[in-house]
C-alpha positions as CSV (number, residue, x, y, z in Angstrom):
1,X,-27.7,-42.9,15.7
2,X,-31.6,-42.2,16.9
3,X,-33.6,-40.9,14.3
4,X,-36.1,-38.7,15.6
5,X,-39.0,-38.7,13.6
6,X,-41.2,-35.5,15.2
7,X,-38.4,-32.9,14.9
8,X,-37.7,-34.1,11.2
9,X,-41.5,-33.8,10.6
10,X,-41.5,-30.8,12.7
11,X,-38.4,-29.1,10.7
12,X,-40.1,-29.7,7.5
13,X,-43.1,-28.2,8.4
14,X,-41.4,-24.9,9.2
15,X,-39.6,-24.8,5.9
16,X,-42.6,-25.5,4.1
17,X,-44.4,-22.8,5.6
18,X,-41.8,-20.3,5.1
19,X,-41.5,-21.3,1.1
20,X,-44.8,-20.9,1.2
21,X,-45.0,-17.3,2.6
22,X,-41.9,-16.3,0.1
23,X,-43.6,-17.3,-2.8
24,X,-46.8,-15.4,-2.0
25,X,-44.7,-12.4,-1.2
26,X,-43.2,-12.9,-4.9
27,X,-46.4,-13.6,-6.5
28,X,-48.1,-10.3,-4.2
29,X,-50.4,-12.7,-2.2
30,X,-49.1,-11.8,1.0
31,X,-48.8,-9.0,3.1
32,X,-44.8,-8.8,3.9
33,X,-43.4,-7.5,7.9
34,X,-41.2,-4.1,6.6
35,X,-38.1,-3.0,8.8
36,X,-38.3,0.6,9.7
37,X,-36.1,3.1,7.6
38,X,-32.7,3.1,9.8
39,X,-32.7,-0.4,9.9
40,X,-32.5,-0.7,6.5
41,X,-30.2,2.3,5.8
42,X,-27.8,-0.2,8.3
43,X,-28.1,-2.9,5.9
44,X,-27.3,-1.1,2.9
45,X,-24.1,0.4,4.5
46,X,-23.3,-3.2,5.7
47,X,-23.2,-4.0,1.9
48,X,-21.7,-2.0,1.2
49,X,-18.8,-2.0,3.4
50,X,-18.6,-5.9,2.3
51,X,-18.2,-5.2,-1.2
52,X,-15.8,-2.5,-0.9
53,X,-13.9,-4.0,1.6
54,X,-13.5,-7.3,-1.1
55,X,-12.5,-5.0,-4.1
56,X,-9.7,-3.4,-2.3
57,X,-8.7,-6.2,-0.9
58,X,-8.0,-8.2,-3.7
59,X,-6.7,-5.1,-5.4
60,X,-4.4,-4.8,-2.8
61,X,-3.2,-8.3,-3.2
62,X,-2.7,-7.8,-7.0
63,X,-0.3,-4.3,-6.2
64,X,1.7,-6.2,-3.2
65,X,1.9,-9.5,-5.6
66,X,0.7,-9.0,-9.4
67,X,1.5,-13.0,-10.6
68,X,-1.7,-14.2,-10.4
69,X,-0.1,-17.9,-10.0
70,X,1.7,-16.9,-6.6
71,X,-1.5,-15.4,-5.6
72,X,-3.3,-18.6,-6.0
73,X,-0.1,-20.1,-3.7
74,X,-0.3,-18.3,-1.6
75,X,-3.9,-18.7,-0.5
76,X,-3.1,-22.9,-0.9
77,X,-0.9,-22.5,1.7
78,X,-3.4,-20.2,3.8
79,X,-6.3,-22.6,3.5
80,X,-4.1,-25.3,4.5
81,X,-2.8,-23.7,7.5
82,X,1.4,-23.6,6.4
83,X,3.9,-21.3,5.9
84,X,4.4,-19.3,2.8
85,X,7.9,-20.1,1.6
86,X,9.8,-17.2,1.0
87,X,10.1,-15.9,-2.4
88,X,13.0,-14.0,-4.3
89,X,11.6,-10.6,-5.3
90,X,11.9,-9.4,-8.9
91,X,14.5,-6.9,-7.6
92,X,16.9,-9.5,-6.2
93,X,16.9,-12.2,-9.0
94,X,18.0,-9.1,-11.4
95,X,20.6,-8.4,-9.0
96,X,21.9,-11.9,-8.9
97,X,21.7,-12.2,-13.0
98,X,23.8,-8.9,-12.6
99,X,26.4,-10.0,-9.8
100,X,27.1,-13.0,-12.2
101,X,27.3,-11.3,-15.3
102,X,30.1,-8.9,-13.5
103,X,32.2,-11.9,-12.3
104,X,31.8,-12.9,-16.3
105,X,33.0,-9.7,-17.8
106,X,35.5,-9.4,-15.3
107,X,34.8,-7.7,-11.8
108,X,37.7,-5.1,-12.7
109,X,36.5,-3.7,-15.9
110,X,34.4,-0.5,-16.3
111,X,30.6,-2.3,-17.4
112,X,31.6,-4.7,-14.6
113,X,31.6,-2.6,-11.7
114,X,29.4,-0.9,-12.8
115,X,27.2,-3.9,-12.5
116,X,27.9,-4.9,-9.0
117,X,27.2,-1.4,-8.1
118,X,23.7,-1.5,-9.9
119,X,23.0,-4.7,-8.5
120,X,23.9,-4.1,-4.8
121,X,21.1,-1.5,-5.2
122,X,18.6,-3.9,-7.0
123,X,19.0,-6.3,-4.1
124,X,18.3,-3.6,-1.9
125,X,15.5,-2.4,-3.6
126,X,14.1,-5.9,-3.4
127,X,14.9,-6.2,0.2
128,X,13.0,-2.9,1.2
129,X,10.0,-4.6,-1.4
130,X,10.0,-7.4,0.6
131,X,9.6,-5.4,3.6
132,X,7.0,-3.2,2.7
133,X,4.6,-6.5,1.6
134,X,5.0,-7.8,4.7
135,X,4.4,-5.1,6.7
136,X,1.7,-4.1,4.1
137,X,-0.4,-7.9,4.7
138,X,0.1,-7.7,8.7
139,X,-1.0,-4.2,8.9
140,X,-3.6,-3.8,6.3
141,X,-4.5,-7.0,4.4
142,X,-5.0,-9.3,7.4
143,X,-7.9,-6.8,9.2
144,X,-9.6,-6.7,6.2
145,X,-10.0,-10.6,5.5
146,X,-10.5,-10.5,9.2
147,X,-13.3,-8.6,8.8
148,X,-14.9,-10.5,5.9
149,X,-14.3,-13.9,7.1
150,X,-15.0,-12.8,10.7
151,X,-17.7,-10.5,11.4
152,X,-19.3,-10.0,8.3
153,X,-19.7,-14.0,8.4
154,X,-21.2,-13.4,11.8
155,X,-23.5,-10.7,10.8
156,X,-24.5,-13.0,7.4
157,X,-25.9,-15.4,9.5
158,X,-27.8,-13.0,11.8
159,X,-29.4,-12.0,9.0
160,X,-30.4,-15.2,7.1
161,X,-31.9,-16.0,10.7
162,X,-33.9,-12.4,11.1
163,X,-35.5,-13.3,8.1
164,X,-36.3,-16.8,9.3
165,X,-37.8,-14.8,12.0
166,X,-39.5,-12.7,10.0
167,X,-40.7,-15.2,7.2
168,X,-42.4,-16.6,10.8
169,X,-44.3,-14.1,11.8
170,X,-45.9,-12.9,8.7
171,X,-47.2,-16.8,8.5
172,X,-48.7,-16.3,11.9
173,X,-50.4,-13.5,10.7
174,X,-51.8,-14.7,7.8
175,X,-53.2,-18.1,9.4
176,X,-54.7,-15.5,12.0
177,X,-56.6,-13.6,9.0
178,X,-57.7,-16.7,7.6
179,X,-58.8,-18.6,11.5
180,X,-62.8,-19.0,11.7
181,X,-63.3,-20.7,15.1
182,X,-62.7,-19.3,18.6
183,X,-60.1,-22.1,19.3
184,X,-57.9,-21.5,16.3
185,X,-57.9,-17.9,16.7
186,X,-56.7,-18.4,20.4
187,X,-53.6,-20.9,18.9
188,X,-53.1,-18.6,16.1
189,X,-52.8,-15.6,19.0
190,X,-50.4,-17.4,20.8
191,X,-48.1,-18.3,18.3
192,X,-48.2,-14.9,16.6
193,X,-47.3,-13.2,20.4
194,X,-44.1,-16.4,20.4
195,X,-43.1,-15.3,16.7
196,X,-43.3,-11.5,17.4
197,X,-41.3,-12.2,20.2
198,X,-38.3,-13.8,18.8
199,X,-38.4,-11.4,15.5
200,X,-38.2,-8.6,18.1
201,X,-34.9,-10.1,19.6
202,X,-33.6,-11.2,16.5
203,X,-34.0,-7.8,15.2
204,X,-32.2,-6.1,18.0
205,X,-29.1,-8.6,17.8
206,X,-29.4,-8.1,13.9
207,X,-29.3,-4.1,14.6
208,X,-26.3,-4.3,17.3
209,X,-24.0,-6.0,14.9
210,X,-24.9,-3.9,11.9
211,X,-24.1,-0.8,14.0
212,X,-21.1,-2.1,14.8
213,X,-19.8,-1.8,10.9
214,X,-19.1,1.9,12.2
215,X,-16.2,0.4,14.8
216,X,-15.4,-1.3,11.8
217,X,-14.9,1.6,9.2
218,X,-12.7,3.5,12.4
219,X,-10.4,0.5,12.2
220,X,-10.2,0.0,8.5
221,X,-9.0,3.7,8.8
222,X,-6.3,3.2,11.1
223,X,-5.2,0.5,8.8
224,X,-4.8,2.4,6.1
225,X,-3.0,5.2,8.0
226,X,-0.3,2.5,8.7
227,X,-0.3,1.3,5.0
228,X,0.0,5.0,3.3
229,X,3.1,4.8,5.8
230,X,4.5,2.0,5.0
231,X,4.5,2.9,1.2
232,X,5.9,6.0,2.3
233,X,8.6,4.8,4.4
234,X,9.1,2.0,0.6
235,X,9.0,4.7,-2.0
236,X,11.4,6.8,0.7
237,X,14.0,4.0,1.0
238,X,14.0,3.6,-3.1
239,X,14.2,7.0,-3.6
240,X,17.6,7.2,-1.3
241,X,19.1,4.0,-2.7
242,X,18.9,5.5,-6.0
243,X,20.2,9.1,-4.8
244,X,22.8,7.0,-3.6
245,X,23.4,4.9,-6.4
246,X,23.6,8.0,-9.1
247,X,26.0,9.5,-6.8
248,X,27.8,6.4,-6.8
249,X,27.7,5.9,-10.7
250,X,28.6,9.2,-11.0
251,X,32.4,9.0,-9.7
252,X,32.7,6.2,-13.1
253,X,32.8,8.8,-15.8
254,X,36.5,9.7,-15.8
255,X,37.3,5.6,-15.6
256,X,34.6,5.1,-18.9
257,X,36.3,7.5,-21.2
258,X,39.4,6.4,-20.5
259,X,39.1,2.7,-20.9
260,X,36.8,3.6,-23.7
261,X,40.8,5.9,-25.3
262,X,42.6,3.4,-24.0
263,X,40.3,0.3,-26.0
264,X,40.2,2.2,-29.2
265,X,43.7,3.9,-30.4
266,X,41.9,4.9,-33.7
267,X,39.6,6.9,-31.5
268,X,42.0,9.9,-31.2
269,X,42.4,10.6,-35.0
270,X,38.3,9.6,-35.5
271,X,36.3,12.5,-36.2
272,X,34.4,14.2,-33.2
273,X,31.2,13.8,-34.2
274,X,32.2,9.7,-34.3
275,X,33.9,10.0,-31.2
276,X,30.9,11.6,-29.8
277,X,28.5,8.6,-30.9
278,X,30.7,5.8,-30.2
279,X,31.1,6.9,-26.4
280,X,28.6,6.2,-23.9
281,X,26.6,9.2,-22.4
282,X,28.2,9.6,-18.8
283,X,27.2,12.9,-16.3
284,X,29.7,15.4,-16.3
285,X,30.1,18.4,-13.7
286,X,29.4,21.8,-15.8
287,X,32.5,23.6,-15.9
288,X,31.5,27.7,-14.8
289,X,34.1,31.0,-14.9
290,X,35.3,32.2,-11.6
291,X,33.1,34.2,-10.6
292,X,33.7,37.1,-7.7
293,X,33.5,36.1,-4.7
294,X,33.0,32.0,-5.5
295,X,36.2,30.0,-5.3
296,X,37.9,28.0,-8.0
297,X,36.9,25.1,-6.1
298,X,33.4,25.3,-7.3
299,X,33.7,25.6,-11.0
300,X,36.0,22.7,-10.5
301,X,33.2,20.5,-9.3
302,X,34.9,20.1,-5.6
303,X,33.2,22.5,-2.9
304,X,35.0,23.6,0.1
305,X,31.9,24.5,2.6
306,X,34.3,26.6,4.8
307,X,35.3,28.5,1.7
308,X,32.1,29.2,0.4
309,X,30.5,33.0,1.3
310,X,26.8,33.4,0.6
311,X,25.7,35.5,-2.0
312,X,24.5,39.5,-0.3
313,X,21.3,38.3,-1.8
314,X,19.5,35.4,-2.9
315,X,19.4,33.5,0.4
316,X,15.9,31.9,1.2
317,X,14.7,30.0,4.8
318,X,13.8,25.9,4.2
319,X,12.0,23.3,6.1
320,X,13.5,19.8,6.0
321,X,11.3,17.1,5.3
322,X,13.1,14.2,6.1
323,X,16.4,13.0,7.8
324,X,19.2,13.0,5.5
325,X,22.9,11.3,6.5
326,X,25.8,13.4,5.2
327,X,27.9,11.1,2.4
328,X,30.7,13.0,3.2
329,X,32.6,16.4,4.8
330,X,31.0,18.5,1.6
331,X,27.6,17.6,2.9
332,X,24.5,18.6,5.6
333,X,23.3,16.4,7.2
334,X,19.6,17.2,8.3
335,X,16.9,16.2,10.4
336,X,12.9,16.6,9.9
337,X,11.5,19.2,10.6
338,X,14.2,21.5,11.0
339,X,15.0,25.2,9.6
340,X,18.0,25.9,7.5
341,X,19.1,28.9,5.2
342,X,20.4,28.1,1.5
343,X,21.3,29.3,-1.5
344,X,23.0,28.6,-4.9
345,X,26.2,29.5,-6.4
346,X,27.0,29.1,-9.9
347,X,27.6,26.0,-11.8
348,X,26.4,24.2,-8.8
349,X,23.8,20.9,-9.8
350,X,20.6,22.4,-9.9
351,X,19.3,19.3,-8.1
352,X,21.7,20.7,-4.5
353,X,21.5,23.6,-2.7
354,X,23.8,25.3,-0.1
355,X,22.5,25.0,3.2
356,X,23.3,26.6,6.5
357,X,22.8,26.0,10.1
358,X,24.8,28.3,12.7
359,X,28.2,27.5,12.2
360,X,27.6,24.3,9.7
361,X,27.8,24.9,6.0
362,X,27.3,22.1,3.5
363,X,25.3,21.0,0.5
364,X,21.7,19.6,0.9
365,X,19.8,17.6,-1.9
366,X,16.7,19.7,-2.9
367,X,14.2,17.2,-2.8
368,X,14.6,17.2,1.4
369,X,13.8,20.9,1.3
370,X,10.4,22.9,1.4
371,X,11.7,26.1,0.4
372,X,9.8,29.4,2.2
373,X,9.5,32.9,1.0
């Protein structure tokens, strides 16, 4: 490989000069080239976009994964360029520990279906988790490590070479002040015009890129947009599998009291207050008196929507919020946005409401509804 000798001696000489001129600037002994004010209120926002940017991003990382140990795997297997094996979510292992336990206890019995139905959810609950991390790192984790390793890189360098630059020219300067002869002041001239020159563009690529952190903060906005979505759409789907699952749980109660009789024939001549503590807590519908002008049905804890007459007051307009999918003939089904009129009727769950749309009557979860005056 040539070695050549005058750009090595010529390298050094530049680095020398520029130590130099830093350590005089430390110690006061030189004057020092300031940037004007909005060039250094675009710096300071550059930083600190950069360190915001790194705290929420590894923040973000430790919501969407909090075992530190799969973080760290994770980012093996990015630096090395491979695909992240897939990994069971906390949800689904609890719903495989519960699948098994319910083939152990006996599929059939109370507790263990029960167990597959608790565990059907869990795994969907894991499912929809593992959807909302990946849509979570494509949408909003990988612009932001874009950005750091990307253009912040770019704009890094810029800047270590702008003060090159700038380390440069003040030397210039200063062997100007300190020139005595005609000739050397001439040299000096010329090289300060060369350094001023290249400061000058340095400078104005420095100030294009940092003023392009502003491009940067409008797409870091529409990235989070799309991830306040996607934990919307997460927290949405959780919040319906476990409507469902509650609704599903709650057609058990008849079969756990009586396997709970049937299991314990000393139970009947026990004492209430035994009986009471000995059987699990299951939901029950609240038993009402007929009431005028409410059906039987109701009190019984079966509605009719076709039998069911508003009250002559009491009735109040709604906005749906979201799209709900009827379970069955007792129920509305809904769509966003939309207006409806409900009301209660006694003994009703205080969690559904009677709604109302033309000629469809049905019940409606409360939680879907804004309610109007």
């Amino acid at each position: 490989m040539e070695f050549n000798v005058k750009k090595l001696a010529s390298d050094a000489g530049v680095f020398f000069s520029r130590a130099m001129q830093f350590t005089e600037e430390k110690l006061g002994q030189a004057e020092k080239t300031e940037l004007d004010a909005h060039f250094e209120n675009l710096l300071a926002r550059a930083d600190c976009t950069k360190n915001w940017t790194e705290k929420i991003l590894r923040q973000t990382e430790v919501l969407l994964q909090p075992n530190p140990s799969a973080r760290v795997e994770e980012f093996l297997y990015e630096k090395l360029d491979r695909k992240v094996p897939s990994r069971v979510t906390n949800g689904e292992l609890l719903a495989q520990y519960m699948t098994e336990a319910a083939n152990d206890f006996g599929p059939g019995t109370p507790y263990g279906k029960t167990l597959i139905k608790v565990g059907e959810t869990q795994r969907r609950l894991g499912a929809a988790e593992r959807e909302f991390i990946r849509s979570a790192s494509i949408s909003f984790l990988t612009p932001l490590r874009n950005f750091l390793e990307g253009d912040w890189r770019t704009i890094s360098k810029e800047r270590r070479i702008l003060q090159n630059r700038r380390l440069d020219l003040d030397a210039c300067k200063a062997r100007l002040k300190k020139a005595k002869a005609a000739e050397a002041k001439a040299a000096a001239e010329h090289e300060l015009r060369l350094t001023q020159t290249e400061f000058d563009r340095q400078a104005e690529v420095t100030r294009l890129l940092l003023e392009g952190i502003s491009s940067t903060h409008v797409n870091h906005l529409r990235c989070l947009h799309e991830f306040v979505e996607s934990q919307t759409n997460y927290y949405a789907q959780c919040y319906q599998f476990m409507l469902d699952l509650q609704k599903q749980l709650g057609g058990f109660s008849g079969t756990f009291v009586g396997n709970a009789e049937s299991a314990s024939p000393a139970a009947a001549t026990s004492s209430p207050a035994v009986a009471a503590a000995t059987l699990p807590a299951v939901p029950t519908i609240p038993v009402v008196p007929t009431i005028v002008g409410v059906p039987n049905t109701v009190a019984e804890g079966v509605l009719n929507p076709n039998e069911v007459k508003p009250p002559a007051s009491g009735t109040r307009r709604a906005r749906v919020l979201y799209d709900y999918e009827a379970a069955d003939s007792t129920e509305l089904a809904l769509l966003a946005d939309e207006m409806i009129t409900v009301y209660s009727l006694p003994g009703m769950d205080p969690d559904w409401l009677i709604g109302e749309r033309g000629n469809q009557k049905g019940k409606v979860p409360v939680t879907y509804l804004e309610l109007l005056s």
